[in-house]
Structure formats: structure tokens, C-alpha cells
C-alpha positions in Angstrom: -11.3 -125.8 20.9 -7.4 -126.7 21.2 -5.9 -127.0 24.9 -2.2 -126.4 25.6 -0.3 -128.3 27.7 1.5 -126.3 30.2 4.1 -127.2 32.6 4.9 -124.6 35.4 8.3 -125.3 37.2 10.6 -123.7 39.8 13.8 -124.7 40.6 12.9 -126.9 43.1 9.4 -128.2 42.4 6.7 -129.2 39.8 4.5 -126.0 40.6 1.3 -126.6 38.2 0.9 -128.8 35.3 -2.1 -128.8 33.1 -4.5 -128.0 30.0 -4.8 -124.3 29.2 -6.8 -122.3 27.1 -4.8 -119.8 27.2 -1.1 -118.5 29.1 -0.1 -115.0 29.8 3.6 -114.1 31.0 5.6 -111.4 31.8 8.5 -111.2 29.4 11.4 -108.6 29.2 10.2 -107.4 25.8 6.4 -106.8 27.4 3.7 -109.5 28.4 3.5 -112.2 26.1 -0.1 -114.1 25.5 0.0 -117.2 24.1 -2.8 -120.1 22.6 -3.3 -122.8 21.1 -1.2 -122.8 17.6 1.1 -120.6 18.7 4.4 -120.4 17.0 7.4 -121.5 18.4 8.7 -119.2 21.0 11.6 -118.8 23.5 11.4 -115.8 25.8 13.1 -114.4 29.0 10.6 -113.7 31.7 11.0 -110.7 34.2 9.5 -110.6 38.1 5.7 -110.5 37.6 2.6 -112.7 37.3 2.3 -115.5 35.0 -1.9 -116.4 34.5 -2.7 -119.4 33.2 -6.5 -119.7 31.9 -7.1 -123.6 32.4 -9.5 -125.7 30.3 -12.1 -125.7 33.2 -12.2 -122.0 33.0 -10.6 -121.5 36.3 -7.3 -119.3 36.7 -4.4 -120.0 38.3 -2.3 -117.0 39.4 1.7 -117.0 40.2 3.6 -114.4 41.1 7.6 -115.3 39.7 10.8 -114.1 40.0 12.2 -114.5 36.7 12.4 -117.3 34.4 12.0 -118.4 31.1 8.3 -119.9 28.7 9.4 -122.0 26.2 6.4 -122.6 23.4 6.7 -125.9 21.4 3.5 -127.0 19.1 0.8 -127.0 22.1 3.5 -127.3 24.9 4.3 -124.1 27.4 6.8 -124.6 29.2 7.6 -122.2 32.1 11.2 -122.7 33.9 10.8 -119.9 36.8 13.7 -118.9 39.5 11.0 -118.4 42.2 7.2 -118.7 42.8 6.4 -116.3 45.5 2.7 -116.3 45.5 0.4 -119.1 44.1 -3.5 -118.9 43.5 -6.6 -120.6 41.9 -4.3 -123.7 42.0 -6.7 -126.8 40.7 -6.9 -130.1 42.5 -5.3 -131.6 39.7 -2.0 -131.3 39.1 -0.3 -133.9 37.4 
């Protein structure tokens, strides 16, 4: 099965980097649920939860302010204002 790479940021950290199976995130045009293949996609995100389905089948959790995902190829990319609440984080963050 194809992984994504995802990159979670805030404005003033590296909050989770990793493969994904699969990315859900709240935009301001409804959620947005994104996989492997998906096409090309630039969206503003509103408060909510962002879930991130990892390749070792755990899920990490964060509850953000605002933001933006940006979807290249296999690459998420999600630019957020603020992470108030972080769970299921993975040992391994890049």
C-alpha cells in the first residue's frame, strides 16, 4: 500500500513528521480526507482536529487553530497557527 509523507508544523515547531496511511483535516469548505494518490490540493483549515492515521496503524490526534494542508504527489503538508492539544504522538518523529 502507498504511505504519505506528512509534515505537521506550527509556527514555532516541527510538531509531527511521518508516513501516513491516511490524513483527515478540518477545512473551511468541510473535513477534507486525504490518501495516497491524492490530487493536488491547497485548502484553508479552520479550529478543529487534524488525525493522522500513521503506517504503524497508530493515530496521532491534534487539536489546531487554523492553518493551511497543502497536498503535493504523496506529500501533506500541514502549516497550523496553533497546536493546542497533541495525542498518540509516535516515538519517531523525524
Amino acid at each position: 500500500m502507498a504511505e504519505l509523507n506528512v509534515d505537521l508544523v506550527a509556527a514555532d515547531r516541527k510538531v509531527w513528521s511521518g508516513a501516513a496511511r491516511e490524513v483527515s483535516a478540518p477545512s473551511v469548505d468541510g473535513q477534507v480526507g486525504i490518501l495516497a494518490g491524492h490530487a493536488p490540493l491547497l485548502a484553508v483549515l479552520r479550529q478543529g482536529t487534524v488525525k493522522v492515521s500513521t503506517a504503524h496503524g497508530t493515530a496521532v490526534e491534534a487539536h489546531v487553530t487554523g492553518g493551511f494542508v497543502s497536498v503535493d504527489g504523496n506529500l501533506v503538508t500541514i502549516v497550523v497557527d496553533e497546536v493546542s492539544e497533541l495525542s498518540g504522538r509516535e516515538p519517531a518523529l523525524r
